[in-house]
N, C-alpha and C positions, 0 to 999 in steps of 0.2 A: 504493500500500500504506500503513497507518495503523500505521507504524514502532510506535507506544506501544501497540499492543493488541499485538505482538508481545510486550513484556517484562513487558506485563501477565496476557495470557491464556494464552502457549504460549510452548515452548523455540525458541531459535533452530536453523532447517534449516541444517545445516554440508556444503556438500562437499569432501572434500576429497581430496588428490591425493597418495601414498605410496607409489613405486616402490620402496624400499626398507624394508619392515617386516618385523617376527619380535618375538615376546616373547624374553625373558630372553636376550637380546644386548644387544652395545653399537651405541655412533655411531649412525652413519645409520640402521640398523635396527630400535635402539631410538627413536628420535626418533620413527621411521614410526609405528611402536604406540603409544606414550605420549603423544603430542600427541593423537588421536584418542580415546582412553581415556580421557585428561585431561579435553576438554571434555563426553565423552558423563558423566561423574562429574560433574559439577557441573549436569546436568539437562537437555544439551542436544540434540535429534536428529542422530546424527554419520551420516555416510555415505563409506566410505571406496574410493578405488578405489584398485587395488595388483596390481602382480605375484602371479603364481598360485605363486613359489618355495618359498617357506614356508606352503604352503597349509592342509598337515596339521599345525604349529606353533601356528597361528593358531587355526583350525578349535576344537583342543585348547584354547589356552588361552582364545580365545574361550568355550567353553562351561563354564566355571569358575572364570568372575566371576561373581560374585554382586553384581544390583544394573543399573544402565545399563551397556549397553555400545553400541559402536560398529556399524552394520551393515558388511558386508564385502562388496565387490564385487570379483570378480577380472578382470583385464584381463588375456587371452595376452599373451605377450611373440612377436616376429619373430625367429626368426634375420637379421641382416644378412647381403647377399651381393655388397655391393662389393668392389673389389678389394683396398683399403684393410682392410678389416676379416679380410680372408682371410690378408694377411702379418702382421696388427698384435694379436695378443691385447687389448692395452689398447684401442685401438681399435675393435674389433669390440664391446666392453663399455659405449663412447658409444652408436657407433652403433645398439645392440638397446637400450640407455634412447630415444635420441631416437626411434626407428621404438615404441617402447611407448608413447609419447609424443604422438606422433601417433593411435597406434589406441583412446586414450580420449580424443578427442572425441564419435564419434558417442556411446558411453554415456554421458558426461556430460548432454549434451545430451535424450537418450530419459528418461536419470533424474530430471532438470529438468521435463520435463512432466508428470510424474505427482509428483514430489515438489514441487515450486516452493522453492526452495533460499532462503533468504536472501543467505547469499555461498558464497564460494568459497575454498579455503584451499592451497595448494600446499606441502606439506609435504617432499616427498622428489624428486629429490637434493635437497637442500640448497648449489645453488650457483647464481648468479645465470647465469652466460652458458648453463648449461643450457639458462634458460628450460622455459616453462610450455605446456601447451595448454587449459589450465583455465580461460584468461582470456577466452573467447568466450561464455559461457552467459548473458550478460547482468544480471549481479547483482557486488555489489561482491568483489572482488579482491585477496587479501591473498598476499605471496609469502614465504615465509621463518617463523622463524628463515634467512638464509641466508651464506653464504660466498660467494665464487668470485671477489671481485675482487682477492686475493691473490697474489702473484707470487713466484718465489723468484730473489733477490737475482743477479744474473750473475756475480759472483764466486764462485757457487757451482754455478754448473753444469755444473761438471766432476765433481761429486757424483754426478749423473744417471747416468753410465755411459753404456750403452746408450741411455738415454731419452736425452738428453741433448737429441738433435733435436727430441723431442717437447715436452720441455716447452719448447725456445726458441719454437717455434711455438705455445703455447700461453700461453707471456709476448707475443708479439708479438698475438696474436690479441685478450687479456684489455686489452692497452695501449692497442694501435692499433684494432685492428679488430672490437672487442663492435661498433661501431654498426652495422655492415653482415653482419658473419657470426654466422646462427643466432638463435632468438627474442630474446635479451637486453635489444633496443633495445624490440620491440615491448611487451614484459611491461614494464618499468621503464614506460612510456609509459602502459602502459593498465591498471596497477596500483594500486588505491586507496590501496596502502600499502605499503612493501618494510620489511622486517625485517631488519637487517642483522648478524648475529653480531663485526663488523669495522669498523673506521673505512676500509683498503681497497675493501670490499665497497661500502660506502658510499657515499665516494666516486663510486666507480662507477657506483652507481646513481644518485645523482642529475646525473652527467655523460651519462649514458643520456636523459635526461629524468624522471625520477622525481620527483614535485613533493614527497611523502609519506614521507621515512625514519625510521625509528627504531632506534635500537639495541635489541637486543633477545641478549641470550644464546643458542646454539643448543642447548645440554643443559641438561637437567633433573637431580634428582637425586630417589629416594624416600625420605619421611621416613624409611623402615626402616632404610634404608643411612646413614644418619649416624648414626656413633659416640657413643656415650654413655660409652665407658668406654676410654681410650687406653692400652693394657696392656703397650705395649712397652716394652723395656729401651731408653729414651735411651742411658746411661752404657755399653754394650754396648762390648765392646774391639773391634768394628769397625763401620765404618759401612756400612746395609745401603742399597741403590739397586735401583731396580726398572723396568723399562721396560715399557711394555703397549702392543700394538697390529701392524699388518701391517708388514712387512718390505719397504716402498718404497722408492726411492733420497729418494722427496721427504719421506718420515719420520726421515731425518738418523741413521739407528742409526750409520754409519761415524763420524762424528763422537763420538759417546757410547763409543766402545772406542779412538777415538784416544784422547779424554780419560780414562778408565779407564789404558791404558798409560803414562799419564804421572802422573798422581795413585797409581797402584800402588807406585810407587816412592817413594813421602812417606809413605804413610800405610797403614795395614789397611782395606783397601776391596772387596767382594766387589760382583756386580750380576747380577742377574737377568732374563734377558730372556723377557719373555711374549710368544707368537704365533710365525706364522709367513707367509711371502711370499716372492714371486719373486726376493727378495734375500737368502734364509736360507742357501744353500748358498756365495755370498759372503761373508757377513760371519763365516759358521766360520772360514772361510780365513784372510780377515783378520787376525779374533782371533789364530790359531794363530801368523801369522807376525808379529803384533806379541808373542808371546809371555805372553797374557792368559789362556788356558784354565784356570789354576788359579783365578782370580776371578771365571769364571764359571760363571752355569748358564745353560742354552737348555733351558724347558719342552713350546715348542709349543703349540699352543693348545690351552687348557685349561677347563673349563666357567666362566663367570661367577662362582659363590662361590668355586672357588678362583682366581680374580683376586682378590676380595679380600680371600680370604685371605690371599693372599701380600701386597697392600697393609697387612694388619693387623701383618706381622712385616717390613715396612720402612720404614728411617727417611727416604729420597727418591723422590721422582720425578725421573725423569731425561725430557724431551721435549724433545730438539732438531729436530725440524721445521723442513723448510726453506720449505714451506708447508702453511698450516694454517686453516683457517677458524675452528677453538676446538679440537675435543679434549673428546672426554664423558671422556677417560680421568684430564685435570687435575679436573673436579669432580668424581669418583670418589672419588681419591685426595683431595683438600681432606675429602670428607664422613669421611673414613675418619680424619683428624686426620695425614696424610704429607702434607708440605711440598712444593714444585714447586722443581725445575733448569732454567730453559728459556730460549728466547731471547725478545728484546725485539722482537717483531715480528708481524703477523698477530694471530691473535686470543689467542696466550696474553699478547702484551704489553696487549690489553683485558680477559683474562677473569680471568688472575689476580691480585688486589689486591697491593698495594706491599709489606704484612705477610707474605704468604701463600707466599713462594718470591725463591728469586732470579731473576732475568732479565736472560743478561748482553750486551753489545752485537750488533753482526752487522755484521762489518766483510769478517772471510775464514775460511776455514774454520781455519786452523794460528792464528788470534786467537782464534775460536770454541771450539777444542780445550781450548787453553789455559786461555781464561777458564772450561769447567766441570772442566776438572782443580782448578782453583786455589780453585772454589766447594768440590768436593766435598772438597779436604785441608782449607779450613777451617771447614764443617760436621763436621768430623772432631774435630776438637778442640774447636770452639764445640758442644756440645750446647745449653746455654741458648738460643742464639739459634735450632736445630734446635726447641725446645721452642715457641719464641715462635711461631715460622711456623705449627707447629700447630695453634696454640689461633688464630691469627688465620684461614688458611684454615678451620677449622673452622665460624668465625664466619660466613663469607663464604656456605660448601656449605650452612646453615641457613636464608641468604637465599634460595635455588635451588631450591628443592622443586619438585615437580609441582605440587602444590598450590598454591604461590605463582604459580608461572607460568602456571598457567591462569586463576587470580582475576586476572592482569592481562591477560592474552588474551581472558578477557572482555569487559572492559574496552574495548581496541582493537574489538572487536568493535560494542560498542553506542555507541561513538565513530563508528565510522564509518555505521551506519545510520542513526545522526540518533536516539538512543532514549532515554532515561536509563537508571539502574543502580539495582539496589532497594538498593545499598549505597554505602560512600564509597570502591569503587576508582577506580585512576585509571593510563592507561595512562604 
């Protein structure tokens, strides 16, 4: 193929691979659409395959863009029907990604001969030991934005609950045994390039074999959504904290109402918690018998604007994550001018800059408590430096846009085919 009539005469053929997309969501979901979207906007022929979930989401808001858009291919998903998957909720939720997984090969492959694809792009999950089935069609290979080589700390997995066995076998699987269990080895090996959201992840990948990593961020932000006009009352006679996201044991919410119950008693602190999960009707409980209910509210999940709406009338983010690959919900809040609470680990200690939030150790969980009670009584009193974090996350969510990250995905793109760039990016 003569690489330079590709960047001269026609867009680059994109496939790629988004088990998890929907407009006007977050995370994973959103990633699935907007990476696709991204680079069909900048001129290029996208081709997406994806879960049939959100078909009529898609469908919809695919036909109300105006301009390039992505073409849409749906892949059924299997129900799983091992035994595993019949006791294990969580479980059966791998296992029908990995059996979806498997069942877009053959369309990859049939799409490939009538399209002739330039590369290949694995968008969704977004976690390395997933692994890919995308990297067989014979054209270069790119995996990520991705996570997954992240672990949560062992002194913290009594956090888990219930999971508690799952995720040890799942730290043990990610430590010891990526080389041998499930594609991870293979993808990192026969990957032109891994994208890593994580210095864990990383790691990982290039302990996997991966000769090609890059750090690369896994959310986006749209220019709409960054704030131009920061309206809240700082000086407010309390400080207002906001949580967003699914109610996991590995989302650390216990931890954020421990430290609420201790910081309640210093200071005027109320906290909002956005979403809902397999762990909401616990952490009510919780709350109640640490005696927290009057500083809180539980919304439930609520539509995307009013997520940020509610970020526009608070003064933190609280993420304590006990693993995490990054968090669309930290560059959410950065775009929105609200400062970040989180721990120093995984990808919030890579994604949120030094200015932009505090990030305090991860030793145990009753240090962990501690340390964001003691953040959040002294953002209570320090507004200025609540003001600072703003105006520097702020700075940070403007480097993020969709548009920035696909002008350097470009990039990556014609780096790896050997092309040039009609411009001066650079991955």
């Amino acid at each position: 193929m003569n690489h330079t009539s590709i960047q001269t005469n026609r867009p680059l053929r994109i496939l790629m691979s988004a088990y998890s997309c929907a407009p006007d969501r977050g995370s994973e979901l959103a990633n699935g659409w907007n990476w696709p979207l991204a680079m069909a906007r900048r001129g290029h022929d996208v081709t997406v395959l994806t879960s049939p979930r959100f078909r009529d989401e898609i469908t919809e808001a695919r036909n109300r863009l105006v301009g390039p858009r992505p073409r849409i291919e749906f892949v059924d998903e299997v129900e799983p029907r091992d035994l595993l998957s019949t006791f294990s909720p969580q479980q059966r939720v791998f296992n029908r990604y990995f059996l979806w997984q498997r069942g877009i090969v053959e369309p990859a492959h049939a799409l490939h001969v009538t399209t002739e694809f330039d590369l290949a792009h694995h968008i969704s999950w977004g976690s390395l030991p997933g692994g890919s089935h995308l990297d067989g069609i014979g054209v270069p290979f790119i995996f990520g934005p991705t996570g997954g080589g992240q672990t949560a700390p062992w002194r913290f997995i009594t956090c888990f609950g219930r999971s508690a066995p799952l995720e040890i076998a799942r730290t043990i699987t990610t430590r010891r045994l990526a080389r041998w269990v499930g594609r991870a080895r293979t993808v990192a090996q026969g990957a032109s390039m891994i994208l890593a959201a994580n210095e864990e992840t990383a790691e990982l990948a290039r302990r996997l074999g991966c000769e090609r990593v890059t750090f690369f961020q896994d959310t986006g932000v749209h220019s709409s959504v960054i704030s131009q006009d920061i309206g809240r009352e700082w000086d407010a006679s309390e400080l207002r904290v906001v949580w967003v996201g699914r109610m996991f044991p590995r989302k650390g919410v216990g931890l954020a109402l421990k430290a609420l119950a201790q910081a309640a008693r210093r200071a005027s602190i109320r906290m909002t918690l956005i979403g809902d999960g397999p762990d909401y009707a616990k952490l009510k409980n919780m709350a109640t018998s640490l005696g927290i209910d009057p500083y809180l509210e539980w919304t439930g999940v609520i539509p995307w604007p009013d997520v940020i709406n509610a970020l526009d009338r608070a003064h933190l983010l609280i993420f304590p994550s006990l693993r995490e690959s990054g968090g669309a919900q930290l560059l959410e809040a950065m775009a929105r001018g609200v400062p970040i609470l989180t721990l120093d680990h995984h990808g919030m200690r890579d994604q949120v800059p030094a200015g932009g939030g505090i990030k305090v150790p991860v030793r145990n969980p009753e240090q962990v408590a501690a340390a964001l009670a003691d953040a959040m009584v002294e953002l209570f009193h320090d507004r200025a430096r609540l003001c600072a974090m703003s105006a520097d996350g702020l700075r940070y969510a403007r480097e993020q846009t969709w548009d920035a990250k696909a002008a350097r995905m470009e990039a990556i793109y014609h780096q790896l085919l050997g092309i040039p760039m009609a411009n001066d990016a650079h991955p």
